[in-house]
Z-matrix of the N, CA and C atoms (Angstrom, degrees):
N
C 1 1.442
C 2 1.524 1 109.13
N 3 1.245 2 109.04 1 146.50
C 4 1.679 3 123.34 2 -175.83
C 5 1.759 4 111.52 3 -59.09
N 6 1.194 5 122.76 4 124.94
C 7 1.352 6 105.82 5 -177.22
C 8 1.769 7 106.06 6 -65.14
N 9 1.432 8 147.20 7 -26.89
C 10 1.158 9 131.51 8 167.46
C 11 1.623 10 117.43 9 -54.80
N 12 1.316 11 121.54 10 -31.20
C 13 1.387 12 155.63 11 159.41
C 14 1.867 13 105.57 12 -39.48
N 15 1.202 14 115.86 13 -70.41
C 16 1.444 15 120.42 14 166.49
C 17 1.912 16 103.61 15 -93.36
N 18 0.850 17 139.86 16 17.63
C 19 1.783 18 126.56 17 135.44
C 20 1.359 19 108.36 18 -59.35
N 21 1.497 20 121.01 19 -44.64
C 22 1.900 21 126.64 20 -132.16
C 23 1.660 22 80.11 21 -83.96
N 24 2.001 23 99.23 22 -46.88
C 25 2.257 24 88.43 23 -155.19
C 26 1.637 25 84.33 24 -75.67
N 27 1.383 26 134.44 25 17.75
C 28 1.807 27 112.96 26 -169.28
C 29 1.529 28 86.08 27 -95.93
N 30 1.363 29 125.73 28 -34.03
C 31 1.416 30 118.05 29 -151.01
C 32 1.454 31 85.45 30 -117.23
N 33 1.611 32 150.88 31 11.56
C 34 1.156 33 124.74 32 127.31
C 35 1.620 34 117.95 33 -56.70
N 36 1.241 35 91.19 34 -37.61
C 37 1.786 36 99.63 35 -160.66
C 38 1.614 37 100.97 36 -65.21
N 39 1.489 38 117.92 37 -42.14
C 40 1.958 39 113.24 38 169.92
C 41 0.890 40 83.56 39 -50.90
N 42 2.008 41 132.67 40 -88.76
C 43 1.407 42 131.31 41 -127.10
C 44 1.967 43 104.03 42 -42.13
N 45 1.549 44 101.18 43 -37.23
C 46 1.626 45 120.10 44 -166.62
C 47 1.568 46 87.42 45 -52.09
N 48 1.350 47 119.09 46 -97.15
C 49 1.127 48 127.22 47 -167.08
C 50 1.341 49 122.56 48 -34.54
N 51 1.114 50 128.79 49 -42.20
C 52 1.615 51 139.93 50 -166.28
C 53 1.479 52 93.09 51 -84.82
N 54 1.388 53 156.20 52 -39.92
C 55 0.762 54 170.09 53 137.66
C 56 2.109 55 108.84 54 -8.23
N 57 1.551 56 85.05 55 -54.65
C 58 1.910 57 101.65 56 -171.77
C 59 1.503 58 87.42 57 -84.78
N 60 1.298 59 126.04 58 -48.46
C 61 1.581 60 137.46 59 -169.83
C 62 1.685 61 74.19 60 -38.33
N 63 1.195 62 121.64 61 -114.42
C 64 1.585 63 157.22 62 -168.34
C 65 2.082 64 90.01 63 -0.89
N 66 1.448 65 89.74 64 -68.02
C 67 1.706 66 96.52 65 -159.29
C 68 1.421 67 106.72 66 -56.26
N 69 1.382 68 124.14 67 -29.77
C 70 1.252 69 109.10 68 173.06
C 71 1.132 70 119.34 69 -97.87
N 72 1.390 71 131.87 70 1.12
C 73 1.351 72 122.37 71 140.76
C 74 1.677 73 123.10 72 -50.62
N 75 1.162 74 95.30 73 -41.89
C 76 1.712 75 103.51 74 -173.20
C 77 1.533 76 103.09 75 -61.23
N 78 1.193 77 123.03 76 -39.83
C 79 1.483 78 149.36 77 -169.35
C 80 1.302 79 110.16 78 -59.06
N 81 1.422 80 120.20 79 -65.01
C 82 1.099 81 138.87 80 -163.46
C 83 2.028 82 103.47 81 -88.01
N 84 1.336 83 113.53 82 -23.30
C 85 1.148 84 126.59 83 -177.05
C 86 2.025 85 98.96 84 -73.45
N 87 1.055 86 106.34 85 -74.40
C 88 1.324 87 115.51 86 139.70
C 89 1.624 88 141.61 87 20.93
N 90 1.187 89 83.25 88 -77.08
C 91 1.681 90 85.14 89 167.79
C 92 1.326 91 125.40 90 -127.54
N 93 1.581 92 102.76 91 22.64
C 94 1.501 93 117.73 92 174.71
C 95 1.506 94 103.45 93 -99.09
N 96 1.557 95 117.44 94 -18.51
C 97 1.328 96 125.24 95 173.07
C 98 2.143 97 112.95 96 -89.26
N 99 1.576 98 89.05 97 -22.67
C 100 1.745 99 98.67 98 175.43
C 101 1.926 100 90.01 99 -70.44
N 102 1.066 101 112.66 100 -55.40
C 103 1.907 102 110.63 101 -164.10
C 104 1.306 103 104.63 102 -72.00
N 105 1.547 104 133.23 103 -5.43
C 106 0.951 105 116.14 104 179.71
C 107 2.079 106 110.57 105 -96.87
N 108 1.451 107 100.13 106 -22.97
C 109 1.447 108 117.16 107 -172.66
C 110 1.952 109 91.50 108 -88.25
N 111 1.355 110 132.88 109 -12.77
C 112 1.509 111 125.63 110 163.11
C 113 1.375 112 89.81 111 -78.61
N 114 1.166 113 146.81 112 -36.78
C 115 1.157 114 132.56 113 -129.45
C 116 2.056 115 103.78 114 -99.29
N 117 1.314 116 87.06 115 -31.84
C 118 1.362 117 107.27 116 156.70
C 119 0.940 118 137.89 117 -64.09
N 120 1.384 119 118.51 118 -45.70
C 121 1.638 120 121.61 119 172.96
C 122 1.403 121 103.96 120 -63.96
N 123 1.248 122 112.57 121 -63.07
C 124 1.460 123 112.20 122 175.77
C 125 1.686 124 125.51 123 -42.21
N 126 1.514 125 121.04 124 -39.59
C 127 1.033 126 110.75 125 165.93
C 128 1.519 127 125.77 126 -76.83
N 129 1.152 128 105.60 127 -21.68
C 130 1.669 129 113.96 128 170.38
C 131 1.072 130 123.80 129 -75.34
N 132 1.457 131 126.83 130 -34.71
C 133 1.400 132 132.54 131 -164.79
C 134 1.599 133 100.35 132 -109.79
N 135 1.064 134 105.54 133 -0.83
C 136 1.834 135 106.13 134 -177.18
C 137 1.682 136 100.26 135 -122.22
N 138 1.837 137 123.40 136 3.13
C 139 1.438 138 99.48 137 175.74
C 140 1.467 139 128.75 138 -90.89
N 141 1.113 140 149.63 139 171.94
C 142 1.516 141 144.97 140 175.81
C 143 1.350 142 122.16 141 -23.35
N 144 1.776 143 99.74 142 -45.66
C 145 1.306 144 94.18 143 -151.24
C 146 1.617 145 90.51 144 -108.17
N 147 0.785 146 116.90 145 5.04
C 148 1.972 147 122.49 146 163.15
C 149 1.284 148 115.90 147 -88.08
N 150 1.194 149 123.72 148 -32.82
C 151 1.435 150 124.22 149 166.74
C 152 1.645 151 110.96 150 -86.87
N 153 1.075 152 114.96 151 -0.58
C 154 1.661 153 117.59 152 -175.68
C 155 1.544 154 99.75 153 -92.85
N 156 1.434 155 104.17 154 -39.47
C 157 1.486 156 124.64 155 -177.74
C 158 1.581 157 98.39 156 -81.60
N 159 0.903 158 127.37 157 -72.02
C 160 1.775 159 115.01 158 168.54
C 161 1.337 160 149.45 159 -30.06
N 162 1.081 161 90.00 160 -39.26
C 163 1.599 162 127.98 161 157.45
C 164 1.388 163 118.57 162 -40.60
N 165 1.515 164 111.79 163 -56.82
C 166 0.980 165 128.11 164 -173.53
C 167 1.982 166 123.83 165 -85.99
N 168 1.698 167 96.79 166 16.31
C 169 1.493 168 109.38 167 -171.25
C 170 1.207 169 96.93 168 -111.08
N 171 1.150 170 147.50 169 -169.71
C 172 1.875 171 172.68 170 57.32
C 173 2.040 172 86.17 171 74.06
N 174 0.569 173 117.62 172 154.06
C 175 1.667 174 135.85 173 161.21
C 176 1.638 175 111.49 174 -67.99
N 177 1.302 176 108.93 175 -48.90
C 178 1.796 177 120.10 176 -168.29
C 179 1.909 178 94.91 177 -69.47
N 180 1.797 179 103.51 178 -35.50
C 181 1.835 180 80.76 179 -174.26
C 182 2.000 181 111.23 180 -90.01
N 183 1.323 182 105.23 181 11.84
C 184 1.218 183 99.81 182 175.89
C 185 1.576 184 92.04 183 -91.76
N 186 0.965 185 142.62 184 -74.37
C 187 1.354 186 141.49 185 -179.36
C 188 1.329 187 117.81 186 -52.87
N 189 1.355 188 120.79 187 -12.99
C 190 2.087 189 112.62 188 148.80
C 191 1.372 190 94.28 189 -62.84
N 192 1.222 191 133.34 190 -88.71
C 193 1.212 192 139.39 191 173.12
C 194 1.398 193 117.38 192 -3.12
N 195 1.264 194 129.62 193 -96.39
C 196 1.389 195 105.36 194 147.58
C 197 1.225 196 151.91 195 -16.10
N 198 0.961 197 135.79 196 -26.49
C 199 1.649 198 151.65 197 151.11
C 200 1.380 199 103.61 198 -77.34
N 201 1.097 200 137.76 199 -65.89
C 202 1.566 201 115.46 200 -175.91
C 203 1.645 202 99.72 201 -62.35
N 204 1.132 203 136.63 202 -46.64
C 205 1.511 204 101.85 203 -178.93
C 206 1.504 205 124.64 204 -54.98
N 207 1.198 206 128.74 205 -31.80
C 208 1.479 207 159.08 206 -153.16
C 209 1.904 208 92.81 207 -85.17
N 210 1.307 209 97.52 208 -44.27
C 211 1.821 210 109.72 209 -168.53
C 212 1.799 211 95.85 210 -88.41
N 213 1.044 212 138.80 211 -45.10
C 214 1.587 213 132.06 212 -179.36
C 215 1.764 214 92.73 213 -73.76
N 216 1.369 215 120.83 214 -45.44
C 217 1.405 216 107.85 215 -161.66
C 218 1.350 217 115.40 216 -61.46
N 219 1.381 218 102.02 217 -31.24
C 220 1.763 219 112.38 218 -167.05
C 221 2.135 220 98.86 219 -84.88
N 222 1.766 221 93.13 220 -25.98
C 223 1.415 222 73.86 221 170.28
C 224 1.468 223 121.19 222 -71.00
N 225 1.045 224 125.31 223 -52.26
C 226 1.607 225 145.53 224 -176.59
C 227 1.714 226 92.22 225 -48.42
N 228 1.361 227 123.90 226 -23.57
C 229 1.696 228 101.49 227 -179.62
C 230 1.710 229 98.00 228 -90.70
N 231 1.466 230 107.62 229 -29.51
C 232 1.750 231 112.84 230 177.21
C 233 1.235 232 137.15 231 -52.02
N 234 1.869 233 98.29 232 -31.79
C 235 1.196 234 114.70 233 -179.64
C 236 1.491 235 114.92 234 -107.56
N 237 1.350 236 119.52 235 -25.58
C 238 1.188 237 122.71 236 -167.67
C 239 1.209 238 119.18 237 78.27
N 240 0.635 239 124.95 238 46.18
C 241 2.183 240 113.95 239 -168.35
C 242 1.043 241 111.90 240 -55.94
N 243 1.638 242 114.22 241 -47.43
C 244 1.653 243 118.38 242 -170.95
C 245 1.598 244 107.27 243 -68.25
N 246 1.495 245 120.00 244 -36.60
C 247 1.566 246 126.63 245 159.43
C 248 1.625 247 110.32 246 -34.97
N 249 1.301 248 104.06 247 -80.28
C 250 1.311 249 112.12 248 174.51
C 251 1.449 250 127.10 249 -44.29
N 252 1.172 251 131.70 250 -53.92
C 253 1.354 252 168.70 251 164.30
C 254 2.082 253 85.73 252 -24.64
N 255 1.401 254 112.39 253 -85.72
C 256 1.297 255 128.66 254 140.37
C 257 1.472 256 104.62 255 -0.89
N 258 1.512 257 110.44 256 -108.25
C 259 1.650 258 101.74 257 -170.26
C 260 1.083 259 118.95 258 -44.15
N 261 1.214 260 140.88 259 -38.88
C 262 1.566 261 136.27 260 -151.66
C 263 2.059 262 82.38 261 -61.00
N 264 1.540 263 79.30 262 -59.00
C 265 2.004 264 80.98 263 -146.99
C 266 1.486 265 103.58 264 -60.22
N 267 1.895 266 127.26 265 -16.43
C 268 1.261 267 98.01 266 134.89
C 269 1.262 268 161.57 267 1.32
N 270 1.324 269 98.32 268 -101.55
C 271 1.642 270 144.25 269 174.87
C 272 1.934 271 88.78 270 -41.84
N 273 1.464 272 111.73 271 -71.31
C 274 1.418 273 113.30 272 -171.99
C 275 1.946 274 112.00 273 -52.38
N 276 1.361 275 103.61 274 -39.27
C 277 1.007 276 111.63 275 168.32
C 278 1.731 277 126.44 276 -50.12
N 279 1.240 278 102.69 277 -41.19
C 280 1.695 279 105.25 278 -178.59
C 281 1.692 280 89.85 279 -86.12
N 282 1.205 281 137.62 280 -55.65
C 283 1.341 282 128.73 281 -174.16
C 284 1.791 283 96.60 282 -44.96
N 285 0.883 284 120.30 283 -52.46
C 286 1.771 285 112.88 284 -166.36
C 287 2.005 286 96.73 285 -51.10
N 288 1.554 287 108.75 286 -51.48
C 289 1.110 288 118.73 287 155.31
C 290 1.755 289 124.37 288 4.79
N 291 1.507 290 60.29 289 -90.16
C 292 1.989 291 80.36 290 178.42
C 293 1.718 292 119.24 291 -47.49
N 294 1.202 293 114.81 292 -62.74
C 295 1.361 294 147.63 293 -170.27
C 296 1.729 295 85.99 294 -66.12
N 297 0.827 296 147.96 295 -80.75
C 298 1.462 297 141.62 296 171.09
C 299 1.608 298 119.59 297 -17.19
N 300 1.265 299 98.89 298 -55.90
C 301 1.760 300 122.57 299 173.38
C 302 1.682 301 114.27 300 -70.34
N 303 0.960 302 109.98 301 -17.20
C 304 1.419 303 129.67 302 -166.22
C 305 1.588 304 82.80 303 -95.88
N 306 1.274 305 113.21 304 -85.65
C 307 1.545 306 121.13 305 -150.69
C 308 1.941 307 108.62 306 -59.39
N 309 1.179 308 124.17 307 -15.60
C 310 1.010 309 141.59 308 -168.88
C 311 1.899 310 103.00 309 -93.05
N 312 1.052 311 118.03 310 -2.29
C 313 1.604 312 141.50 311 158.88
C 314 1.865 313 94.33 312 -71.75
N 315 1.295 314 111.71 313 127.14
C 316 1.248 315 116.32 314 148.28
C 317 1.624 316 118.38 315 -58.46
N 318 1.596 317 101.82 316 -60.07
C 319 1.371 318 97.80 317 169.92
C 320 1.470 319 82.00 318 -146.15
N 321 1.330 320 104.07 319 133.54
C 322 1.699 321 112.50 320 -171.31
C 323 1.847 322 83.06 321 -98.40
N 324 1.906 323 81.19 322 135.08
C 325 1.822 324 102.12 323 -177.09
C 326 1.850 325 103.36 324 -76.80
N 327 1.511 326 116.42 325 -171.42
C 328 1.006 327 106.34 326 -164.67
C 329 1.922 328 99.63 327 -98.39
N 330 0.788 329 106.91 328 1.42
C 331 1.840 330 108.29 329 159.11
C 332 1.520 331 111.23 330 -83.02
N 333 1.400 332 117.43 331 -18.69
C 334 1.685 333 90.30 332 -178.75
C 335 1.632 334 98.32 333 -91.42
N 336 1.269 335 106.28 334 -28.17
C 337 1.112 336 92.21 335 -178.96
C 338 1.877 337 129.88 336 -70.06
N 339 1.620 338 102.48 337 -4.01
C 340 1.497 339 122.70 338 162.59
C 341 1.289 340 110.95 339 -66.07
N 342 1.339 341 123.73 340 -38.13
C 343 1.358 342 134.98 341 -144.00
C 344 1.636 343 96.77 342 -99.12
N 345 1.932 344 96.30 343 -27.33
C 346 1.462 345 85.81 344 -169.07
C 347 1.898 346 116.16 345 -90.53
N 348 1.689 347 93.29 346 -10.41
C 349 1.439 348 90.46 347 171.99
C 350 1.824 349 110.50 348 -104.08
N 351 1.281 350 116.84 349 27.30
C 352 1.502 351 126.87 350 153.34
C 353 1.591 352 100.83 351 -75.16
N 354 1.005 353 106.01 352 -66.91
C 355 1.559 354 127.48 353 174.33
C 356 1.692 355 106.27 354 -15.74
N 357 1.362 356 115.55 355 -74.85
C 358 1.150 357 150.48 356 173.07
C 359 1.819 358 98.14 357 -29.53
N 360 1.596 359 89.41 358 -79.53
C 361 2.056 360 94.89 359 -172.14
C 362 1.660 361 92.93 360 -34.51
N 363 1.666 362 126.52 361 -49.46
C 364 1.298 363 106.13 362 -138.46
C 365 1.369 364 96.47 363 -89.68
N 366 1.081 365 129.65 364 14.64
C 367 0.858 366 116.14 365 -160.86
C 368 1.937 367 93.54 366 -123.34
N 369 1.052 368 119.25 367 -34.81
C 370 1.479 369 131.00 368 165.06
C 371 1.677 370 96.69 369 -56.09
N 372 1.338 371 116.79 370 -45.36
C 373 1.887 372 102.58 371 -173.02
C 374 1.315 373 108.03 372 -59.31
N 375 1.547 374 123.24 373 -9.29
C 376 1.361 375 125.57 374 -156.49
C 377 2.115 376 86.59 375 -104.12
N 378 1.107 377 124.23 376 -21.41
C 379 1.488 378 131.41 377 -175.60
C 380 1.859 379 109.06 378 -55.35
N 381 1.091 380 102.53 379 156.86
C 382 1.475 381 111.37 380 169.96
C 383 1.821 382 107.80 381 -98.93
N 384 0.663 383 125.10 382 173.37
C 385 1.803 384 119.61 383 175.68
C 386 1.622 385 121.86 384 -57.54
N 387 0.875 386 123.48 385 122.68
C 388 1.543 387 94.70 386 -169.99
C 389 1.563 388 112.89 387 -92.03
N 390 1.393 389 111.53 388 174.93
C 391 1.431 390 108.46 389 -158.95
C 392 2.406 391 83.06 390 -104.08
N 393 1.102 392 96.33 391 142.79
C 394 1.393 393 121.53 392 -162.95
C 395 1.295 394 95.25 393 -69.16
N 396 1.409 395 120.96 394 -74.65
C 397 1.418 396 123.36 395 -177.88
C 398 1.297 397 119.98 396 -51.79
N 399 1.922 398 125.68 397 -55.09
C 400 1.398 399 113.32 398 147.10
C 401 1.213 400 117.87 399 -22.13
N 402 1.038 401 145.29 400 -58.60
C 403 1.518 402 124.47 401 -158.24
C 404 0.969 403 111.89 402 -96.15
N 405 1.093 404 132.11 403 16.41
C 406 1.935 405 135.45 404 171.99
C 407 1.480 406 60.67 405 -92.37
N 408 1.266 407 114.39 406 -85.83
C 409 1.801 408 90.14 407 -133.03
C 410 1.475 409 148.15 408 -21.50
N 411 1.788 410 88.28 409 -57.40
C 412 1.467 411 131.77 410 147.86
C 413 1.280 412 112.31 411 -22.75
N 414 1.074 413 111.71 412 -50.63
C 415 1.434 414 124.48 413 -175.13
C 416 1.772 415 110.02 414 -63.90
N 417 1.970 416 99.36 415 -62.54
C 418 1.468 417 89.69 416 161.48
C 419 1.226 418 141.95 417 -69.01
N 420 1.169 419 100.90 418 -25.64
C 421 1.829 420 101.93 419 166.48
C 422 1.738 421 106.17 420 -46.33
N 423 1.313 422 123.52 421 -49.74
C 424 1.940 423 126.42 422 -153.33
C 425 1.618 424 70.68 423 -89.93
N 426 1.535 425 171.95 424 -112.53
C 427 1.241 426 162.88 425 73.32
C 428 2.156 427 85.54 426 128.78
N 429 1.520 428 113.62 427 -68.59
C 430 0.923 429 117.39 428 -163.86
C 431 1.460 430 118.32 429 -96.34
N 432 1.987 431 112.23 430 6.02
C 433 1.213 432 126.67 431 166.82
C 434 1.666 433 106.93 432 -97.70
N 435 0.942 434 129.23 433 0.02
C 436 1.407 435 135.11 434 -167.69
C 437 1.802 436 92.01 435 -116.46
N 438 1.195 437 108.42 436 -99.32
C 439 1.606 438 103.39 437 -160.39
C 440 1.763 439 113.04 438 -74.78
N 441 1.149 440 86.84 439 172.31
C 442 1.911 441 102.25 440 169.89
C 443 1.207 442 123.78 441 -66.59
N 444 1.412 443 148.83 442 -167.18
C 445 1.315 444 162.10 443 161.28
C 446 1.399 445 98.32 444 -65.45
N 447 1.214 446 127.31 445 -59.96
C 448 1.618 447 122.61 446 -161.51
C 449 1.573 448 99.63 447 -72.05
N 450 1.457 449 141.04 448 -24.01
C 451 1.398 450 128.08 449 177.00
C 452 1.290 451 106.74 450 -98.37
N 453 1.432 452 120.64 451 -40.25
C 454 1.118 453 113.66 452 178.67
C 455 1.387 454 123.48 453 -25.68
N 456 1.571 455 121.93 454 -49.16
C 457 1.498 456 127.48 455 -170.39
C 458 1.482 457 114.66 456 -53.33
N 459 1.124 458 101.38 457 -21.92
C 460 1.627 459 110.49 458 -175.77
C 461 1.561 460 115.40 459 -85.69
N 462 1.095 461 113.72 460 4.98
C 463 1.119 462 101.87 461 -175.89
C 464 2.208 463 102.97 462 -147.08
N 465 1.503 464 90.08 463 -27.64
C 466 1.581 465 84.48 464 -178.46
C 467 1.523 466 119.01 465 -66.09
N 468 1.175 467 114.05 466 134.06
C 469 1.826 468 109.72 467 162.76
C 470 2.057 469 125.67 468 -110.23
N 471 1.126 470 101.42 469 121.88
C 472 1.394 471 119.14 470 -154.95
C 473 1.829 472 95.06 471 -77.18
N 474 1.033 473 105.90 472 124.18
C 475 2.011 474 100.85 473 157.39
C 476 1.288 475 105.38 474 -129.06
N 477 1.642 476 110.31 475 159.42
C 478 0.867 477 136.81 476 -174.53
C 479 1.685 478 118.11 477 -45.51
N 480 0.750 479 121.53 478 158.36
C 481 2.040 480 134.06 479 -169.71
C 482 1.437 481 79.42 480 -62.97
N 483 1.781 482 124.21 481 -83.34
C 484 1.409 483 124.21 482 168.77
C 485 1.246 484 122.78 483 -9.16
N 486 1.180 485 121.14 484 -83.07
C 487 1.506 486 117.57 485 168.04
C 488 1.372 487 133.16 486 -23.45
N 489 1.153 488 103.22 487 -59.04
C 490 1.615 489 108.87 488 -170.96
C 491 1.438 490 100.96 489 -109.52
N 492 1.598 491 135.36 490 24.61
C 493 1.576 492 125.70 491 128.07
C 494 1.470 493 116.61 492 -80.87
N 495 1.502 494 126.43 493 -16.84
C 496 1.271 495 133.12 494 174.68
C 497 1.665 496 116.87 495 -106.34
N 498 1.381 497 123.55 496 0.74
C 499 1.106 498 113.83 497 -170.82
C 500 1.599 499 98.29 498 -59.09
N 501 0.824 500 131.71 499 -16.78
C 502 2.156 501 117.17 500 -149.96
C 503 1.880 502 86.91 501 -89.19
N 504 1.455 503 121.30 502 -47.36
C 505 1.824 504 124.62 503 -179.03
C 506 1.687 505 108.70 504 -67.23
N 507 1.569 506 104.25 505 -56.05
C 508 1.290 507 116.33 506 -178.35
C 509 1.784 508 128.49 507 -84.74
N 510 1.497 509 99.50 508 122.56
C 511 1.461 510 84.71 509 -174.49
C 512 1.862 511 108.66 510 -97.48
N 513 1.037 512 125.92 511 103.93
C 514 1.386 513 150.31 512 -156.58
C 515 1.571 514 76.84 513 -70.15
N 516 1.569 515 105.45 514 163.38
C 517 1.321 516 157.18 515 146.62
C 518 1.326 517 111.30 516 -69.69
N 519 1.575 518 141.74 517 95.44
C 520 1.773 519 123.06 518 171.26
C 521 1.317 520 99.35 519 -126.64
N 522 1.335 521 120.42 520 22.71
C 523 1.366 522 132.49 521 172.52
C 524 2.111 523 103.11 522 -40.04
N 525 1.394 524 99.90 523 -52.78
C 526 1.323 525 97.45 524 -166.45
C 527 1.774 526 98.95 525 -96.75
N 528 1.200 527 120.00 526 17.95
C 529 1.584 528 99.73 527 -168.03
C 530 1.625 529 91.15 528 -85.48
N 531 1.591 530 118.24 529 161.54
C 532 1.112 531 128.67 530 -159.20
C 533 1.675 532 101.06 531 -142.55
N 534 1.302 533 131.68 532 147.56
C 535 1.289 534 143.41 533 174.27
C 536 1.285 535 118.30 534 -47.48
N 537 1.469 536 155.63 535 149.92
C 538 1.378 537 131.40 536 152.44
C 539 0.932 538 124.74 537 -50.30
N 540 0.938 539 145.26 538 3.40
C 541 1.479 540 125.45 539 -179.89
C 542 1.779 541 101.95 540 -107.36
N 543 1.220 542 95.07 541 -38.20
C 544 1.503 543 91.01 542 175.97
C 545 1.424 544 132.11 543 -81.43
N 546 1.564 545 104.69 544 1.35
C 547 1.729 546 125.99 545 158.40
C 548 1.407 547 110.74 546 -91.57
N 549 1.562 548 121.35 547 -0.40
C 550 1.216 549 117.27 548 179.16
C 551 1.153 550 107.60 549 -88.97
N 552 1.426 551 113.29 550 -42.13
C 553 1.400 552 135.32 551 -152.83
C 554 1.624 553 113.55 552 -85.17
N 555 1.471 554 113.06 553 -13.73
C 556 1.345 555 127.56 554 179.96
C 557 1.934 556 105.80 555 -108.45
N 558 1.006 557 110.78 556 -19.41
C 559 1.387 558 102.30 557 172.95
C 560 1.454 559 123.47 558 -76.09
């Protein structure tokens, strides 16, 4: 194989990894900050002197009170966060893996680099679904650590403020989102 031939799958194979590196940081960042904000309500709204102080209000805000602890607690057992929380930094963990094993190649031949996207599947069967819009981002973040302003356009894709304050709950549609340059070029 052409050495420009094994450059292109070496620097898909970073973009690949650094890409999973990123998202499950974001992932795992995520809902270690969701279990820590249940973890709060619950200790706040469930300690002595909050219910001593609650107590002493309307009937309806002692029993909101109660229900939002009752409503984050039952979420945090629904969702698992600390489960999740767990895999992500996994998952990121074996990707650092890879990329370690990878970079430690003078010039990794074109079998490790087979070996290194075997690696990858088994390690993706071990993945949860990923959320669509997360990983554009992800994508531009490793996208906007690599090239300049003048290439960048060619390859970054922009979403909405909306989007990417909800990508981590909402799993977006980016089926049609398109690069700048190629939203320039069609308008």
């Amino acid at each position: 194989m052409e050495t420009a031939e094994v450059d292109r799958k070496l620097h898909e194979l970073n973009f690949y990894i650094q890409r999973n590196v990123r998202y499950n940081l974001r992932r795992a960042a995520f809902f270690q900050r969701w279990s820590r904000f249940t973890a709060f309500v619950g200790v706040f709204l469930g300690s002595a002197s909050a219910v001593t102080f609650i107590s002493t209000l309307p009937t309806y805000v002692s029993v909101a009170c109660g229900m939002t602890v009752a409503f984050f607690s039952a979420l945090e057992l629904i969702v698992g966060t600390g489960q999740r929380f767990a895999l992500h930094c996994d998952l990121r963990k074996r990707y650092l893996e890879l990329d370690e094993r990878l970079q430690s190649e003078s010039r990794p031949s074109e079998k490790v680099i087979r070996e290194t996207w075997s690696a990858i599947r088994r390690i993706e069967a071990d993945e949860p679904p990923h959320m669509d819009a997360l990983e554009l981002m992800v994508r531009n973040d490793v996208l906007s650590s690599i090239y300049d302003q003048e290439d960048l356009v060619d390859h970054y894709i922009p979403l909405p403020w909306w989007v990417r304050a909800t990508a981590q709950w909402i799993n977006w549609d980016t089926s049609q989102a398109a690069p700048i340059k190629a939203q320039t070029a069609t308008a």
